[in-house]
N, C-alpha and C positions, 0 to 999 in steps of 0.2 A: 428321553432327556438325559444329558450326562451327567455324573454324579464323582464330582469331582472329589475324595476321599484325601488324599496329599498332591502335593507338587509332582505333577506328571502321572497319577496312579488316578484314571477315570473309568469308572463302570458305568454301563446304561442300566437305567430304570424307568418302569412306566407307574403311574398313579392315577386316582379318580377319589371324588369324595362318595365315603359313605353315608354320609347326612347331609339329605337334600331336601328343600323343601318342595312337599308335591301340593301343586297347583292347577288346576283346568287349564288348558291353555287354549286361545281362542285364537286360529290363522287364517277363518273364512266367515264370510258371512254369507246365508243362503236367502233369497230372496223367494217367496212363495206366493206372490201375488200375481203371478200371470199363468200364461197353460200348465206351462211346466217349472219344475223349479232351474232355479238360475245360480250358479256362482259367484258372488257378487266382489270384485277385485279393487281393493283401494289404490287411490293413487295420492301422493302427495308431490305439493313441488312449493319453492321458496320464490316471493313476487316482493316487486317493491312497492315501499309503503305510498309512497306517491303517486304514481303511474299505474301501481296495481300485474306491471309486466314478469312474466316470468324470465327471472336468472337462472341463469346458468353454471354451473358448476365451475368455469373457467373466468367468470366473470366476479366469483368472491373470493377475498382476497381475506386476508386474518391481521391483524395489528395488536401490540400492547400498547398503553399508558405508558410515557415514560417522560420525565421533567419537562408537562405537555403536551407533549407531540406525540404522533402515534408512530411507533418504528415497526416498519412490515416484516415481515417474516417469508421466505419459498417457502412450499409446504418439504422439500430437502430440508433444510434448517432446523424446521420442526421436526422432522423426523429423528435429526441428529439432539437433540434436546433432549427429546423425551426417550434415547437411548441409554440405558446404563449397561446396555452388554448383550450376549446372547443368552437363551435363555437355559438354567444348570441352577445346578443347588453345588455349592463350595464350603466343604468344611470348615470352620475357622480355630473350631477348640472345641474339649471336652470337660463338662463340668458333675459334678456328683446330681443327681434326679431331685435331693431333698433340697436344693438352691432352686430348684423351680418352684414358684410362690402359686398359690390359687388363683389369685386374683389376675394372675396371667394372662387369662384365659380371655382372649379380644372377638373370635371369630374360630368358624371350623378349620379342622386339622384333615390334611391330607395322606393320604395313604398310597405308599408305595412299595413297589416288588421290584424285584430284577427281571431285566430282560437280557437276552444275549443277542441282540440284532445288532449292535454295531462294535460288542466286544465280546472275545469269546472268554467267560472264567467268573463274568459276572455273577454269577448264582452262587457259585462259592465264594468272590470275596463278601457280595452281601450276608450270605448266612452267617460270615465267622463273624462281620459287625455285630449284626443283631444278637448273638451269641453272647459275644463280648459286654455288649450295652447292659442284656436282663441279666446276665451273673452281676457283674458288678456293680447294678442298678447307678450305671452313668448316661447323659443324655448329648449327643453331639449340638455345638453350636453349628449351624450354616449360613450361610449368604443364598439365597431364592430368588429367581426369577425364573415366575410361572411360566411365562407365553412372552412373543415379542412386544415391545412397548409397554411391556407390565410393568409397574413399581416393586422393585426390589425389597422386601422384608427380610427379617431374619426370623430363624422360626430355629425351634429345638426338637432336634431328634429323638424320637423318643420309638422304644418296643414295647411289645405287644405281643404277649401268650396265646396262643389258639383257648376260646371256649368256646362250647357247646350247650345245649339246649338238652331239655329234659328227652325230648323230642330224637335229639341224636343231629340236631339243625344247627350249623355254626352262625356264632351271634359275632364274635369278634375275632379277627383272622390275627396268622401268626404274623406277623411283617413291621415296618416303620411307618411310624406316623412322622407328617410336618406339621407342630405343632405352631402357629403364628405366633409372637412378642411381641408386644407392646413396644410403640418407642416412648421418648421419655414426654413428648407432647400428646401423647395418650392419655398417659395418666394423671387422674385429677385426683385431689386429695377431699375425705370424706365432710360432708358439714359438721360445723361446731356442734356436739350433743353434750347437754347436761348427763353428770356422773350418772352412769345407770344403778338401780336399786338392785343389791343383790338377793336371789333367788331364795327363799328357805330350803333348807333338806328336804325338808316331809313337801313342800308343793315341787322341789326336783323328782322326787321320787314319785310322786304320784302322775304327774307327767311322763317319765320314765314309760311307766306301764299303758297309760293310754298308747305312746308310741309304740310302743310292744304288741301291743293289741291289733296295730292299723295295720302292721308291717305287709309288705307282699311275698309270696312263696318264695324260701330262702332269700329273701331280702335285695331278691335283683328286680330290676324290672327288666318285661321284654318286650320291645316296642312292637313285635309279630301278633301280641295278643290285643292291639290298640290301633287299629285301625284309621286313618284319614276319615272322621264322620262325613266332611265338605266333598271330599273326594270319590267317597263311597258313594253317597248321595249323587252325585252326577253322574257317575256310574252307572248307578243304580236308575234311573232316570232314560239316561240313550239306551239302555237294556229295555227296558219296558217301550220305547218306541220303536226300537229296531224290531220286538218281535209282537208290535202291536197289543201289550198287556198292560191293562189297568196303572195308571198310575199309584204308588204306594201314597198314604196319606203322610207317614211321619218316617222320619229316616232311625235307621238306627245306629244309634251313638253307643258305643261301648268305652267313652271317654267319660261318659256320667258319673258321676259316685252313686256305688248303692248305699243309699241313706238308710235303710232301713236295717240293711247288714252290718253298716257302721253304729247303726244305735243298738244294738241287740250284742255288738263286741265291745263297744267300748261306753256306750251311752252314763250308763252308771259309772264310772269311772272318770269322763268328762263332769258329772253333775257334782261329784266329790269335789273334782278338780277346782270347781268354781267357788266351793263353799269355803276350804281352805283360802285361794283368792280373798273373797271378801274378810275372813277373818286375819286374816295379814296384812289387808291394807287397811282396815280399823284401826289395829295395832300401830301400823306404822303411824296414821293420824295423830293417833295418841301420844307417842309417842314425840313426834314435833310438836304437838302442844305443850306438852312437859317438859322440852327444851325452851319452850320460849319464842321455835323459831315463827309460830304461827304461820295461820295459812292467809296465802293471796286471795284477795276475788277475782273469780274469773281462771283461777290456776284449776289443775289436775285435780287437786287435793282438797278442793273446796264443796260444798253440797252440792247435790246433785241438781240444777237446775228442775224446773219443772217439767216433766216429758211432750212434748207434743204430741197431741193425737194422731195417732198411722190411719192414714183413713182404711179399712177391709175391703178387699174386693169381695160381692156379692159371691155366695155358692149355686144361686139358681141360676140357669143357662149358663153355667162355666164350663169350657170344653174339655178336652183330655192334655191339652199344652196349660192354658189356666189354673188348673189343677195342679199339676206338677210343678207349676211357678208357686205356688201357693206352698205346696209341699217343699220345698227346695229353700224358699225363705221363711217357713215354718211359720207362716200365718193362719193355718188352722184350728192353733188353738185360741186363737181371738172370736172365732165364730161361736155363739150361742149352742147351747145342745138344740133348741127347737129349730136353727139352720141345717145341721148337720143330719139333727133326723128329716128331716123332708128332703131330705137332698140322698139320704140312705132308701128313703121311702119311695123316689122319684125311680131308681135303680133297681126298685124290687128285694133290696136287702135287708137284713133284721135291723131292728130299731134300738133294741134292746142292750141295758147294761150302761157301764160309767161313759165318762166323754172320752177316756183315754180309747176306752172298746171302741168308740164312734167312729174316731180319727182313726184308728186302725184299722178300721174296714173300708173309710174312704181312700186310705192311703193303698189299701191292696187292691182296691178299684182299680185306681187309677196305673198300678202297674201291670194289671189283669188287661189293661185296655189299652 
């Protein structure tokens, strides 16, 4: 693609996106209902509603609306329409990085390198770009079209550092991204919200530290250690038939939270969190009563209506997904100790000790299993 840098000064580039999202893709269907198996090949075709006959590709013809009548179009015409040009990224201007706003962000960004196929010097005028961009931390505006008959975007050019992995595995390459813009019929403006209530010190702070507590290994994430569960699973799945093995009963998700690691880091910390909560929003109550402003019915700030009963899912014949559903929306401590021990007792495991011990043995069950 050419990458048009000023008037008459164009270098080639190739790109591809790095976030894509992976899917099973389905392009056959195999029929296994007679001797052998069979390929089974779709066909479609477009008939009229009347007649039921099939048209022909030469036989439809395309029209718009226009002050009633329909005005036809060649499919040349159309072509010429939906042309805004060839397809190249055209510089327009350079603007400082911190003018680009968060909220910017509409769709993924593409990634580009130099190639030398149809100029030769291309790899060094790109590098002195990208150079130039993360010194000065400035972003190029362009004019974009992807492919032909694409809709033209403008997108900002932005660098990008080489990192690596603990591993010594590159996560994010050294090169320019196309970052896509919003145009101005993009963007919507947020709903009316009433004035938010500010935050006290002591529950900022105690928050603080649960967040501190949750963080991930230097504080990146790396999508390498997070697997496609859906994708793995189908995987996982034609492996066990291609080589004629057992199917597995439950997939594994390395996207779960470990609950039990989260409550043993931060649990206490969370249960503070909450106590604070309620004692600040007492306060604040009180505090609107002794203005005057009184409270609404039916508002935030009014008693707690009366709870509805959660109906509990039974523990006897609960399977190992059951279980974890139970565990996950922390319904087991709604269970009775005499459920919980029969259900430890069902297992063969000790009975014995508070209901917290109970839960935590059913809970190491169900991860054991």
């Amino acid at each position: 693609m050419p990458f048009e840098i000023g008037p008459g000064f164009v270098i080639t580039v190739k790109g591809y996106n790095l976030l894509q999202k992976a899917t099973a893709t389905k392009n056959c269907w195999v029929y296994e209902g007679g001797e052998t198996t069979q390929v089974v090949v779709g066909e479609s075709a477009k008939t009229e509603e009347d007649t039921g006959e099939i048209v022909t590709k030469v036989d439809i013809k395309k029209a718009y609306k226009f002050g009633g009548t329909q005005v036809l179009f060649t499919p040349e015409e159309q072509k010429k329409m939906r042309k805004f040009g060839e397809p190249g990224i055209r510089i327009i201007g350079f603007k400082p990085q911190s003018m680009l706003p968060f909220w910017a962000s509409v769709t993924k960004s593409t990634f580009i390198y130099p190639s030398e196929a149809d100029y030769i010097g291309s790899s060094r005028v790109f590098s002195a770009l990208w150079q130039k961009l993360l010194n000065d931390k400035i972003m190029g505006l362009a004019w974009y079209i992807a492919r032909s008959n694409a809709t033209p975007i403008l997108v900002a050019i932005l660098p990008s550092e080489e990192r690596l992995s603990e591993s010594n595995v590159q996560i994010i390459p050294a090169g320019l991204w196309l970052y896509p813009l919003p145009f101005v019929d993009d963007l919507r403006g947020p709903p009316e919200l009433p004035a938010p209530i500010p935050s006290p010190e002591n529950l900022t702070d105690e928050m603080r530290t649960i967040v501190r507590q949750l963080q991930l290994p230097k504080a990146r994430y790396d999508p390498s250690k997070y697997p496609n569960p859906s994708l793995q699973w189908h995987y996982r799945i034609l492996q066990a038939m291609a080589l004629d093995e057992d199917i597995p009963a439950t997939p594994d998700d390395k996207t779960q939270p470990k609950y039990r690691q989260i409550d043993k880091r931060a649990g206490e910390y969370i249960n503070n969190w909450g106590r604070i909560l309620e004692e600040v929003s007492q306060t604040y109550k009180q505090e609107r009563i002794s203005n005057g402003q009184g409270i609404k019915r039916g508002s935030h700030d009014s008693e707690d209506p009366p709870k509805k009963k959660i109906k509990v899912e039974s523990l006897e014949g609960a399977n190992v997904d059951d279980l974890r559903k139970m565990i996950r929306d922390e319904k087991l401590t709604k269970h009775s100790m005499a459920e919980l021990k029969a259900f430890l007792q069902s297992k063969g495991l000790a009975i014995s000790g508070k209901k917290q011990d109970l839960i935590d043995r059913v809970e190491q069950w169900a991860e054991d299993n």
